[in-house]
Legacy VTK file of the C-alpha trace (Angstrom):
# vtk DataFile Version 3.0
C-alpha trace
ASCII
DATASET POLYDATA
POINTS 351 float
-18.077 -6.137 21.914
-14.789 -4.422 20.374
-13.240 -6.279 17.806
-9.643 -5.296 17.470
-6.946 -6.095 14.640
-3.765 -4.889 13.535
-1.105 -5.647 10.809
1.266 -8.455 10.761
5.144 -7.332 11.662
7.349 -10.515 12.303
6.002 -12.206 15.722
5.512 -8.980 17.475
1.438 -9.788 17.043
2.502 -12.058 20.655
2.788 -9.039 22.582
0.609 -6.877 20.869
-2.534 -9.327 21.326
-1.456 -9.830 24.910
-1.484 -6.110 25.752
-4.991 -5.280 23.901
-6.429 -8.256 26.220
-4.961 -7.662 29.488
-4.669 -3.875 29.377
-7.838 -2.969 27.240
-9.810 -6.584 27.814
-10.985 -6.736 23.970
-11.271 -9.804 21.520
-8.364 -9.625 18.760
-8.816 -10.878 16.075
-6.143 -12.198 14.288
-6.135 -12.568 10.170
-4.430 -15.529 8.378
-0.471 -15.395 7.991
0.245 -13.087 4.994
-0.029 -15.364 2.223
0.405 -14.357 -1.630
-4.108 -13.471 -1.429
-3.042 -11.238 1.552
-0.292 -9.801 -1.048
-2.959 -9.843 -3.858
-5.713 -8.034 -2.127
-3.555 -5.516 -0.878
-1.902 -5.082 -4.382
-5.456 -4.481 -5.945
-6.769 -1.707 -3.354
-3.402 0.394 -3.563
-2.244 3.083 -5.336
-0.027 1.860 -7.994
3.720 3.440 -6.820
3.069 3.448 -3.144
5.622 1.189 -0.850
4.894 -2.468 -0.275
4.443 -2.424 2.912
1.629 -0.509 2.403
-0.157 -2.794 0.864
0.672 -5.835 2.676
-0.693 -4.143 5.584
-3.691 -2.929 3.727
-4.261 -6.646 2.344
-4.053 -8.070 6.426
-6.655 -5.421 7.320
-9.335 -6.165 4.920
-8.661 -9.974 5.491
-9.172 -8.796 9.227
-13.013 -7.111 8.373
-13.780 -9.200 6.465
-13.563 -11.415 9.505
-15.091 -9.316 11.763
-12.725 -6.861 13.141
-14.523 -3.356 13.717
-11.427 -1.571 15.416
-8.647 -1.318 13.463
-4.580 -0.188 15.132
-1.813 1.156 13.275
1.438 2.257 14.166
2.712 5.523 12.629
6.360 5.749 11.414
9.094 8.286 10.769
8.374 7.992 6.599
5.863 7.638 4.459
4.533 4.710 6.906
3.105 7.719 9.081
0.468 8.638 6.716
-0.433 4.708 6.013
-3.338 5.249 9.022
-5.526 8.076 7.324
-5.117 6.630 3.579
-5.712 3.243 4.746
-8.964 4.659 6.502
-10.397 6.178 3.235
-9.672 3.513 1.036
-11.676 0.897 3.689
-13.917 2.895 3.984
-14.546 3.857 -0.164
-14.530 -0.327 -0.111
-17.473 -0.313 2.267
-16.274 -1.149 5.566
-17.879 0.289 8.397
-14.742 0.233 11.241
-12.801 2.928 13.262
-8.996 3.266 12.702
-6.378 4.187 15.422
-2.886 5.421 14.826
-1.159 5.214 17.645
1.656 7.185 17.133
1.742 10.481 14.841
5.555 11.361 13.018
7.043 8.547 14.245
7.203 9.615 17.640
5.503 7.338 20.524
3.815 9.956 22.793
2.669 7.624 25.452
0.184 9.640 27.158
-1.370 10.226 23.350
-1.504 6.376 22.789
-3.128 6.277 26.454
-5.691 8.840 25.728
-6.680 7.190 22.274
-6.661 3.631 23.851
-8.999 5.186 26.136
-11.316 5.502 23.500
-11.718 1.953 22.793
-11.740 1.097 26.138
-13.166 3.892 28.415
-12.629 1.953 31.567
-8.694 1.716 31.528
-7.065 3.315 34.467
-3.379 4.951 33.879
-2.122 2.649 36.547
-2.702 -0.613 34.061
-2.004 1.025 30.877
1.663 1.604 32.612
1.564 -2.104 34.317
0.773 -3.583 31.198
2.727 -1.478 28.954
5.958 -1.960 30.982
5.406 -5.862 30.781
4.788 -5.697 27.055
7.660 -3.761 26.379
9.882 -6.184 28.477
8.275 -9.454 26.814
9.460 -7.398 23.454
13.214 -7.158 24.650
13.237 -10.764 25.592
12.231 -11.707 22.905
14.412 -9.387 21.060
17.401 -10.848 23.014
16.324 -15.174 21.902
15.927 -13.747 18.303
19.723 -12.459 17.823
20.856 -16.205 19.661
18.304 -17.904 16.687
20.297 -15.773 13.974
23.352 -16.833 15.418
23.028 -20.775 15.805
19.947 -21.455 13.546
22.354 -22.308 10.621
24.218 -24.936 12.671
21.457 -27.004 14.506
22.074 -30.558 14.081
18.425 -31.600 14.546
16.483 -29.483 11.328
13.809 -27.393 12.569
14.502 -27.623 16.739
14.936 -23.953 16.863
11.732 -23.078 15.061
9.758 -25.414 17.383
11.204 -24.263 20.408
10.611 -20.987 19.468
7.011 -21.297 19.313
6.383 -23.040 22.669
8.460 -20.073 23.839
5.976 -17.621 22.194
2.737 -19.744 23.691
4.485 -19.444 27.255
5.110 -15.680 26.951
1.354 -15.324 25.649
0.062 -17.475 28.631
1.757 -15.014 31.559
0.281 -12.633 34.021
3.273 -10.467 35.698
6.700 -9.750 35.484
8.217 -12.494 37.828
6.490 -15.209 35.087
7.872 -13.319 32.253
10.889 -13.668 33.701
11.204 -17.275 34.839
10.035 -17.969 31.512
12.920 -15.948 29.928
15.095 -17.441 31.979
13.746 -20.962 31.149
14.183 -21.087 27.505
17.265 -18.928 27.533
18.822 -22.080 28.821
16.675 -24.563 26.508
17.697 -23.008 23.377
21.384 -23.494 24.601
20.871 -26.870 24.668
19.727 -27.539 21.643
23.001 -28.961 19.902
24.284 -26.957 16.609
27.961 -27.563 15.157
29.515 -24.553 14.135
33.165 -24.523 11.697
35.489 -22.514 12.176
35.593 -21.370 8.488
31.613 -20.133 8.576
30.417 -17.267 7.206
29.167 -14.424 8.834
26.429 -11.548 6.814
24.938 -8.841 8.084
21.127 -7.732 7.130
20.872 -4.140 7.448
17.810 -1.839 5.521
14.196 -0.567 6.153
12.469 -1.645 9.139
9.370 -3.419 8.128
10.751 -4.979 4.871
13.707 -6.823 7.692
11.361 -7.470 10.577
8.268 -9.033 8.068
9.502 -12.015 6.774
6.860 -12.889 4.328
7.603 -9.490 2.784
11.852 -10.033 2.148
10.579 -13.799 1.339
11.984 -15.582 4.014
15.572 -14.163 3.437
16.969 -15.026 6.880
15.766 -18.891 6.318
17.533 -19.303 3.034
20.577 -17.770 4.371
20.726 -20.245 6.951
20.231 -22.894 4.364
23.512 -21.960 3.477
25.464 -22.607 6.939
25.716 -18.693 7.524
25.621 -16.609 10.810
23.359 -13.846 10.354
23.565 -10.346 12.077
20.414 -7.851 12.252
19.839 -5.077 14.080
16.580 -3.864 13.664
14.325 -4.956 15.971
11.328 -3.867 18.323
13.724 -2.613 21.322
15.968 -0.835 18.700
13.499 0.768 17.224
11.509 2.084 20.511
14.520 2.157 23.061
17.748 2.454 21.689
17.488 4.326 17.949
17.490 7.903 18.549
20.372 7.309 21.250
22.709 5.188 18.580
22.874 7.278 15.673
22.713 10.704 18.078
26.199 8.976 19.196
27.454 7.368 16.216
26.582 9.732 13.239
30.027 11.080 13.496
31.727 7.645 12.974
30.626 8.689 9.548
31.226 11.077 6.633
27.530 12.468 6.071
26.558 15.474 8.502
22.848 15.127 8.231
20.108 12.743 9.202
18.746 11.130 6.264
15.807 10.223 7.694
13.820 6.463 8.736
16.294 4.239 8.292
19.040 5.628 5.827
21.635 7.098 8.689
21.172 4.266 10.830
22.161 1.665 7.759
25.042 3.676 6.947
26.358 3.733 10.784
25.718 -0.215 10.603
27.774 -0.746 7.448
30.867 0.453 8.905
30.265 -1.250 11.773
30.009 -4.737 10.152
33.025 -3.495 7.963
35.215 -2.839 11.090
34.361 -6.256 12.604
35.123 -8.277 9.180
31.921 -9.589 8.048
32.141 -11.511 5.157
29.377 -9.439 3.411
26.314 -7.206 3.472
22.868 -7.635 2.599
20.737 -4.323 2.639
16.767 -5.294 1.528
14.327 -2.348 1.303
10.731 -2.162 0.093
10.380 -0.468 -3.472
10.016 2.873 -3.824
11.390 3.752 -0.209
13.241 7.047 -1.079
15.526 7.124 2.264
16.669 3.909 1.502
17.299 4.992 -2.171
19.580 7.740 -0.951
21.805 5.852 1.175
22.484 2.665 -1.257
25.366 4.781 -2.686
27.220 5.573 0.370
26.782 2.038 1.647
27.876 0.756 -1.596
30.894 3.298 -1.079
31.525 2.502 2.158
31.508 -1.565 1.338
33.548 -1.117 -1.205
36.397 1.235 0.431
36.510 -1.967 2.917
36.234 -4.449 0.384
33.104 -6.331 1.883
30.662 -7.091 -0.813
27.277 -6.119 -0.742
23.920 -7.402 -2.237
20.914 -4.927 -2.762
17.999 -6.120 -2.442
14.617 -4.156 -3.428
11.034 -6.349 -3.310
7.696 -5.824 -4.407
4.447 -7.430 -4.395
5.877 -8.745 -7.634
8.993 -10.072 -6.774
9.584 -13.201 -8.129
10.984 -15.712 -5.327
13.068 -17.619 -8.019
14.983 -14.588 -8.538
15.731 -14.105 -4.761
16.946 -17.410 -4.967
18.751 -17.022 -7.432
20.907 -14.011 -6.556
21.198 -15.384 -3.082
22.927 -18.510 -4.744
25.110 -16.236 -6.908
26.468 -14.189 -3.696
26.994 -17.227 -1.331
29.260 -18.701 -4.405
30.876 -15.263 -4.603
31.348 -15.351 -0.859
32.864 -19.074 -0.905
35.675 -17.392 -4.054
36.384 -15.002 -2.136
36.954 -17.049 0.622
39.719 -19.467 -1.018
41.618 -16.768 -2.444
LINES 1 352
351 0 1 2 3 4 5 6 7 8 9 10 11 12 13 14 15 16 17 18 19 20 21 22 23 24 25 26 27 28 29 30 31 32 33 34 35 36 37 38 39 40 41 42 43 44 45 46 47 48 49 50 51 52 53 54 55 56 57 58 59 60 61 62 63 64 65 66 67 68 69 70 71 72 73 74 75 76 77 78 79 80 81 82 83 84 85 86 87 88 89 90 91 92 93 94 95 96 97 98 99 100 101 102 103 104 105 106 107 108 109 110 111 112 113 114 115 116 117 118 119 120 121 122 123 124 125 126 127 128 129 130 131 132 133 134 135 136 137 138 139 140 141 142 143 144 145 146 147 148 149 150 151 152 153 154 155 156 157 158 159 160 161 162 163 164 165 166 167 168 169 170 171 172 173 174 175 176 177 178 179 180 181 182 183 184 185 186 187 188 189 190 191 192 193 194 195 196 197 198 199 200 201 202 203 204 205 206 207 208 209 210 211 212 213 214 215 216 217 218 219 220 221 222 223 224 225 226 227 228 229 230 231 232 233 234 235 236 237 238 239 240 241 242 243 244 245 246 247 248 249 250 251 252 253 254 255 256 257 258 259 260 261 262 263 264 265 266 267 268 269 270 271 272 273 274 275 276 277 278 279 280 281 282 283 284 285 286 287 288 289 290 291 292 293 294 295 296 297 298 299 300 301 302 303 304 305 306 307 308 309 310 311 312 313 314 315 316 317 318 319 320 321 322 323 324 325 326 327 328 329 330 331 332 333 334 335 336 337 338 339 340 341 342 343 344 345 346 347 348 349 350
């Protein structure tokens, strides 16, 4: 039998797993958490200078043969992360492993009759009718999920009982992974929509608000930016990001087609660059207290549009902290210069 597995990317494995077994009917098999060994093997079968999330991936997959997985699903992006499929492929299989590797979507575009016609191939028997069934119900379990994710950011900071929102948050995932149509999904939505409003946080007035803007996998991973949006909260601050899921397959093209002229560039920088600029004004305009923009190393859009953010923050006063990490990113560090902004924030603050 098929033995499917695919990289880590936030909690988005939920839906993933629950789409490959409904729609498809194959065993996933899901690898250990990304853990510093993920990090390590990964590190050790890349090439030296490629991005991180390269080899995080890379380190989840081999964890993933190595427990059995023969079927192997990655998703293509509008960068380098578009190539990660076919290099991935040769260095598993110069390792030894003996698998078949899927990319389901080619130059970052989702073609979903392509991602039909190669699911196909791993599971000959799915009709069209329950690829779109269980696609649509995927895709909607994504955007509520999407939706109790920006509510966490807001509130998490504030919760008077440490750790409610976390736990919640999982029984909410379970629930979501247990349902079989759309009127489930959404009673369940609706259900812990109104449990997580329950839950009791106490917010000041005087609390901080940061936005987290940068490349996609680097914000939506959080073992990769090192549990970033945790320490923040730590610190009794609201936190803002945009990139999600339903941004990234519903809404992206749309926003910066509309907003790139509430900027001064005239081109498309390409993955997430224009997008981050458009979002730096925006958290400018509604007085953020500051900026956080975290990006994998080596991620060349990225690299181009740290200046003009940097300008742009700085033309509205807003600080901003750059962050760039690597499997070799020391977490004391991150700590560290986290610290050293949330005391610059507080300064700023009293004067």
């Amino acid at each position: 039998m098929t033995k499917i597995a695919f990289p880590y990317i936030g909690d988005y494995h939920v839906p993933a797993k629950f789409f490959i077994e409904k729609a498809l009917g194959k065993e996933v098999i899901m690898p250990p958490k990304i853990t510093k060994k993920t990090v390590e093997i990964g590190n050790k079968n890349s090439p030296e200078f490629v991005c991180s999330p390269f080899k995080y991936t890379l380190g989840t997959l081999i964890e993933a043969l190595e427990m059995g997985a023969d079927t192997l699903i990655q998703l293509g992006g509008g960068c380098r992360y578009g190539y990660y499929a076919e290099v991935q492929e040769k260095i598993l299989k110069d390792l030894g492993y003996n698998f078949e590797m899927v990319n389901l979507i080619n130059n970052g575009k989702p073609n979903f009759l392509g991602i039909y016609r190669k699911l196909k191939k791993i599971s000959p028997k799915i009709s069209i009718f329950k690829f779109i069934y269980y696609g649509f119900l995927t895709s909607k379990m994504v955007i509520y999920m999407d939706i109790i994710d920006s509510y966490i950011r807001e509130n998490i900071a504030f919760e008077l009982e440490e750790g409610s929102f976390e736990s919640l948050k999982k029984l909410m995932l379970l629930d979501f992974s247990k349902i079989n149509n759309f009127k489930e999904l959404k009673n369940k939505f609706n259900y812990y929509k109104e449990e997580f409003r329950k839950l009791k946080v106490r917010k000041p007035n005087d609390f901080y608000k940061v936005g987290i803007i940068g490349e996609l996998y680097t914000i939506m991973e959080p073992a990769s930016n090192y549990y970033l949006e945790k320490e923040l909260a730590k610190h009794k601050i609201e936190i803002k990001r945009f990139t999600n899921a339903t941004y990234l397959l519903f809404e992206k093209k749309r926003f910066v087609k509309k907003n790139i002229k509430h900027v001064n560039i005239k081109y498309k920088m390409g993955a997430d660059a224009t997008d981050n600029i458009i979002r730096t004004q925006y958290l400018c305009d509604e007085k953020y207290d500051g900026i956080i923009h975290i990006k994998s190393s080596f991620c060349t859009p990225e690299i181009a549009a740290m200046p003009i953010i940097s300008k742009v923050a700085s033309d509205n006063n807003v600080p901003v902290l750059f962050f760039s990490f690597d499997t070799n990113t020391i977490e004391t560090g991150v700590h560290t210069r986290l610290e050293a902004f949330y005391d610059m924030l507080e300064m700023r603050k009293r004067k």
